[in-house]
PyMOL CGO cylinders between C-alpha atoms (Angstrom):
from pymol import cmd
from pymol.cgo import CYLINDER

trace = [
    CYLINDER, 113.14, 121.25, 93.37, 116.02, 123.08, 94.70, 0.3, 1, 1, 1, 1, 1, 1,
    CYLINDER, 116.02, 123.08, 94.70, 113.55, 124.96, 97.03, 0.3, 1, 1, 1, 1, 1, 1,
    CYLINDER, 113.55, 124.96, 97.03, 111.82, 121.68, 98.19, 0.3, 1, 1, 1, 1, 1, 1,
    CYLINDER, 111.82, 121.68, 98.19, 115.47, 120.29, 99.06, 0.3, 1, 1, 1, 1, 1, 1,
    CYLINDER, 115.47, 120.29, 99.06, 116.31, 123.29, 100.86, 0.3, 1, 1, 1, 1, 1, 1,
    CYLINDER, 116.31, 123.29, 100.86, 112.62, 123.00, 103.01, 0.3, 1, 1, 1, 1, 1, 1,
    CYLINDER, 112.62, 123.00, 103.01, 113.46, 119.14, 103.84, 0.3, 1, 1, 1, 1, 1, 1,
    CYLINDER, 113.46, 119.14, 103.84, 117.17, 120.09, 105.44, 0.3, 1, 1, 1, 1, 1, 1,
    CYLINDER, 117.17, 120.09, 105.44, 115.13, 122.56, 107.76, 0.3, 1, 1, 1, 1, 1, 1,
    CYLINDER, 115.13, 122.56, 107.76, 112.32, 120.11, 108.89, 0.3, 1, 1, 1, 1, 1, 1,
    CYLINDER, 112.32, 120.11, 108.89, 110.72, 116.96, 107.29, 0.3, 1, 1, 1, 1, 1, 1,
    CYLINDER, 110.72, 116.96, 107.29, 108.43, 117.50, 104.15, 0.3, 1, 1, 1, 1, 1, 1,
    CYLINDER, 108.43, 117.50, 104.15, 105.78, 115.46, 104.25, 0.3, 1, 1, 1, 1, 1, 1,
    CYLINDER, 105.78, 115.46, 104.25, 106.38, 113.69, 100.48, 0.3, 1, 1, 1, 1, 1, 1,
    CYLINDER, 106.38, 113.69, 100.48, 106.02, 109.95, 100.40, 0.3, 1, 1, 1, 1, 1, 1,
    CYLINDER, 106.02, 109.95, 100.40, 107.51, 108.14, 97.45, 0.3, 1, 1, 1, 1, 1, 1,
    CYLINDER, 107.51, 108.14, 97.45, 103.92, 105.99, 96.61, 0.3, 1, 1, 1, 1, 1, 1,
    CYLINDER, 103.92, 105.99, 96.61, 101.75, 108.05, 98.61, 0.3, 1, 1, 1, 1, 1, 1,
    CYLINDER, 101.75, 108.05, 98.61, 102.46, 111.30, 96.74, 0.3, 1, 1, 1, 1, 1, 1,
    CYLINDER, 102.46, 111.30, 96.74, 102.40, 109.58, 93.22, 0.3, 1, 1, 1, 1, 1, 1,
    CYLINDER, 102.40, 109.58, 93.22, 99.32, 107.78, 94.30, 0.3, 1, 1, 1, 1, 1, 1,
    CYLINDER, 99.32, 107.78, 94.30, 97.67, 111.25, 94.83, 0.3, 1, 1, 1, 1, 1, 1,
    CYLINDER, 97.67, 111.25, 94.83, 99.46, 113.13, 91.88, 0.3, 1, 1, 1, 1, 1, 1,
    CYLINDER, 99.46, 113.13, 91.88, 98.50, 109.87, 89.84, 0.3, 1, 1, 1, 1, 1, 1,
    CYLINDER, 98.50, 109.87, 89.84, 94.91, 110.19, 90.36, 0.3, 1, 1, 1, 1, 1, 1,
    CYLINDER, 94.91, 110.19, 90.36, 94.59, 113.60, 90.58, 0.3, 1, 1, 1, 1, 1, 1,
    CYLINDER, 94.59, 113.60, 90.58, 96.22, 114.53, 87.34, 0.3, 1, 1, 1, 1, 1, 1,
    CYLINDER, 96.22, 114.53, 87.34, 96.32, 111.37, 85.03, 0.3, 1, 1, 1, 1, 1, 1,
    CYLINDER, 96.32, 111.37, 85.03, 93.37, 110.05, 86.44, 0.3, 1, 1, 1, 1, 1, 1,
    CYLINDER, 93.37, 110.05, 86.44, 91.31, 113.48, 86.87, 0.3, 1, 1, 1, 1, 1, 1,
    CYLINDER, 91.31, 113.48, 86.87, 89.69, 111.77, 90.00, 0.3, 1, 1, 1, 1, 1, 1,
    CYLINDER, 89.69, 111.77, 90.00, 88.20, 114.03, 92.82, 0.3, 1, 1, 1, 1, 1, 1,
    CYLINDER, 88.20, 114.03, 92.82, 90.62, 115.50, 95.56, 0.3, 1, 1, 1, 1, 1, 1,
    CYLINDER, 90.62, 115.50, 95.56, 88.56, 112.83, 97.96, 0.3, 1, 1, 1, 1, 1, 1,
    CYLINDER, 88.56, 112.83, 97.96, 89.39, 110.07, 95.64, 0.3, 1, 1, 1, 1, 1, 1,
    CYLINDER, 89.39, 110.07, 95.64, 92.84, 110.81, 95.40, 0.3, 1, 1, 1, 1, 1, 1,
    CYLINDER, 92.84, 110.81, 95.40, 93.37, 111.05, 99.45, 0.3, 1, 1, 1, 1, 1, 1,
    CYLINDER, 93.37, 111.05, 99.45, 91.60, 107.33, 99.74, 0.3, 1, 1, 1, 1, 1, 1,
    CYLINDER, 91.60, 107.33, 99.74, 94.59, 106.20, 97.01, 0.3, 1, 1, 1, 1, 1, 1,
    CYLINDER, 94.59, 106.20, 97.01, 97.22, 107.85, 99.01, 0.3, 1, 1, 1, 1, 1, 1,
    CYLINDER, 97.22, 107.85, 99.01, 96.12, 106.58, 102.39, 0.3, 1, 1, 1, 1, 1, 1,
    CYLINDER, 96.12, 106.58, 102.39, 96.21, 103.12, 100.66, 0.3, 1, 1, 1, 1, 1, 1,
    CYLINDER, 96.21, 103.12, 100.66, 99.48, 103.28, 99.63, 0.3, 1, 1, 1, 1, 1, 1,
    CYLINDER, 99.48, 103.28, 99.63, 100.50, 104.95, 103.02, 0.3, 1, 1, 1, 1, 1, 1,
    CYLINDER, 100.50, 104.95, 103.02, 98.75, 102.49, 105.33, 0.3, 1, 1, 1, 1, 1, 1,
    CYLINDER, 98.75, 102.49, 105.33, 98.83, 99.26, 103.34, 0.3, 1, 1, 1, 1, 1, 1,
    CYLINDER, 98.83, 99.26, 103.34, 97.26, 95.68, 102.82, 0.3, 1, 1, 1, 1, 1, 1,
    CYLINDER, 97.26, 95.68, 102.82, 97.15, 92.58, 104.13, 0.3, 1, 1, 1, 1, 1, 1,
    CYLINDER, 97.15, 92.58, 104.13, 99.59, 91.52, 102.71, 0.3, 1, 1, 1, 1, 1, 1,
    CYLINDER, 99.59, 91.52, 102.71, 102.32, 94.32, 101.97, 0.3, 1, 1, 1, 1, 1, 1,
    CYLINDER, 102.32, 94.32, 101.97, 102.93, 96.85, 104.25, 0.3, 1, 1, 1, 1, 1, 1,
    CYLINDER, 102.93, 96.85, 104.25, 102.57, 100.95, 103.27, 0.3, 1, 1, 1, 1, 1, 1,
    CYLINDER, 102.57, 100.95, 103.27, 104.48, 103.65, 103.85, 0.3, 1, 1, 1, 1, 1, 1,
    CYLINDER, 104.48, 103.65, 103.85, 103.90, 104.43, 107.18, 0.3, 1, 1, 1, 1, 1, 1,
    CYLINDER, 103.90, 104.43, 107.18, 105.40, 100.95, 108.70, 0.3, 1, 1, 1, 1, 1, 1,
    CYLINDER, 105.40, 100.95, 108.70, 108.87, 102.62, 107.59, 0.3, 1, 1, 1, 1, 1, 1,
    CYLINDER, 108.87, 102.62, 107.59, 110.52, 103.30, 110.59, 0.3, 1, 1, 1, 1, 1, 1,
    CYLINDER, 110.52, 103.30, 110.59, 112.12, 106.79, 109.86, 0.3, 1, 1, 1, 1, 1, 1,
    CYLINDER, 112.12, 106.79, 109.86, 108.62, 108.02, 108.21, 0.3, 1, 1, 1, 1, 1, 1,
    CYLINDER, 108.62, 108.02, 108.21, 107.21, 106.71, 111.29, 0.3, 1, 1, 1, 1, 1, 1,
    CYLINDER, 107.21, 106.71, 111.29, 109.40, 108.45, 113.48, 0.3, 1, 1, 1, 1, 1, 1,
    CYLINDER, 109.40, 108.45, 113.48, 108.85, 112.07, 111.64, 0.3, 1, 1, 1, 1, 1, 1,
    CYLINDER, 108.85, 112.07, 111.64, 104.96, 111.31, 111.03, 0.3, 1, 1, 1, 1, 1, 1,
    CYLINDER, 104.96, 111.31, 111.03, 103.41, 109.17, 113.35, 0.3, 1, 1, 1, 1, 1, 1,
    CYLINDER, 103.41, 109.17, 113.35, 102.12, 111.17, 115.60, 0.3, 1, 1, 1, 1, 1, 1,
    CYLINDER, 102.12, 111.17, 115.60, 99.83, 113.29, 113.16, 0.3, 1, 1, 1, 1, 1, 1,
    CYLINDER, 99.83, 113.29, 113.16, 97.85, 112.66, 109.72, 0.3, 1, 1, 1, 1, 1, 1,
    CYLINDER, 97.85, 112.66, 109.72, 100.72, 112.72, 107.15, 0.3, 1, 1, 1, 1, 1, 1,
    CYLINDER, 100.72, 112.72, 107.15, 98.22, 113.16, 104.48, 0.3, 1, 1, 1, 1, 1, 1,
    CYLINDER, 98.22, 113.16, 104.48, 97.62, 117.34, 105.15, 0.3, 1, 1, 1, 1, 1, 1,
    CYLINDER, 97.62, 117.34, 105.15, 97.42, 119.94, 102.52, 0.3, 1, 1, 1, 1, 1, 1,
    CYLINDER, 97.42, 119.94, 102.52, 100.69, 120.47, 102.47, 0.3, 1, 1, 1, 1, 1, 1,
    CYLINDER, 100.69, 120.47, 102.47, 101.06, 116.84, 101.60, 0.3, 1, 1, 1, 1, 1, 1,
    CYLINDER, 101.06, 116.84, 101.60, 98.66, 117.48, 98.61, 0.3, 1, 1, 1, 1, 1, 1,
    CYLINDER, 98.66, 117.48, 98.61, 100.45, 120.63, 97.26, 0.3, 1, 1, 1, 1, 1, 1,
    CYLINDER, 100.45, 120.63, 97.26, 104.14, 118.85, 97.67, 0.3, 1, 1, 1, 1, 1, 1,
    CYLINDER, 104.14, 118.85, 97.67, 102.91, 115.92, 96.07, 0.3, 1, 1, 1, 1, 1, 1,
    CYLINDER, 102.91, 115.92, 96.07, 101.31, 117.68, 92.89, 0.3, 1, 1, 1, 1, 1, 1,
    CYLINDER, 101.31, 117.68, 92.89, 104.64, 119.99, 92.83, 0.3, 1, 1, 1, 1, 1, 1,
    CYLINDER, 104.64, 119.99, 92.83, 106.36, 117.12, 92.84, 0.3, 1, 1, 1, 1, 1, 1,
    CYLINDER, 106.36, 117.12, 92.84, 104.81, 115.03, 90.27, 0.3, 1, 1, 1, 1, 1, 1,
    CYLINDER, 104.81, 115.03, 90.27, 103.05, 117.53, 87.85, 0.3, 1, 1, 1, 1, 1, 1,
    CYLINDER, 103.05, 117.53, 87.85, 106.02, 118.17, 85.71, 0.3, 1, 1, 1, 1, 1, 1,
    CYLINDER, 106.02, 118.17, 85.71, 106.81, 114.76, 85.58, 0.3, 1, 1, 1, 1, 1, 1,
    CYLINDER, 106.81, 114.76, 85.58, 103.89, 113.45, 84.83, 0.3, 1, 1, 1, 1, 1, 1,
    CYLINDER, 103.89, 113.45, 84.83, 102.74, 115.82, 82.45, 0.3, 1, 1, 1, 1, 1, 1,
    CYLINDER, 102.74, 115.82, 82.45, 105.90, 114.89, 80.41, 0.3, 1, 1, 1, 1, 1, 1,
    CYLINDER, 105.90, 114.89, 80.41, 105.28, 111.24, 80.48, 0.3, 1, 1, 1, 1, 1, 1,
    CYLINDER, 105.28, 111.24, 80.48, 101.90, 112.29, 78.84, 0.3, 1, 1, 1, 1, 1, 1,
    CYLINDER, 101.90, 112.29, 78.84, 103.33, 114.58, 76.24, 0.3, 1, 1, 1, 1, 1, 1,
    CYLINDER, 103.33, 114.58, 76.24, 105.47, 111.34, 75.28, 0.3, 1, 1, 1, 1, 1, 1,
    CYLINDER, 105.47, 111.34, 75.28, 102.76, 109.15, 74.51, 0.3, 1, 1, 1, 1, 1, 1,
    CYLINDER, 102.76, 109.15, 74.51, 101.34, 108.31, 70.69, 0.3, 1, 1, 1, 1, 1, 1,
    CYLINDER, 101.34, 108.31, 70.69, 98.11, 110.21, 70.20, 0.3, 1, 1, 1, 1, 1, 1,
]
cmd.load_cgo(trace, "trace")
């Protein structure tokens, strides 16, 4: 984590609170394909019709909105990220 914090003072990581545990989420509780996961991040990222994602916040717009936040890179950070917490919340749960 230390590593990650030290990458976001240099330039902005591109980790989104509900986009990344949407992806991490389905990837890993889930075991959906990479495909699936994406479609659950971009949901959470672009919204509904009636609450807005992640991308109308203004500074994520400002960093992101000129490219397709969801990259690779997005994928790796978010399963980096999320896998160890995750897989701890599993480990807690009655069998």
């Amino acid at each position: 984590y230390l590593d990650l914090y030290w990458q976001g003072i240099q330039h902005p990581l591109p980790f989104f609170c509900n986009s990344s545990y949407a992806y991490a989420h389905q990837r890993l509780i889930k075991e959906k394909s990479k495909e699936a996961a994406l479609a659950a991040a971009f949901s959470a990222w672009s919204g509904t019709a009636y609450t807005d994602g992640e991308a109308a916040d203004p500074y994520l717009n400002r960093c992101f909105a000129r490219q397709n936040p969801l990259t690779e890179d997005f994928e790796t950070l978010a399963l980096a990220v999320f896998e160890p917490i995750l897989s701890c919340m599993t480990a807690a749960l009655p069998a």
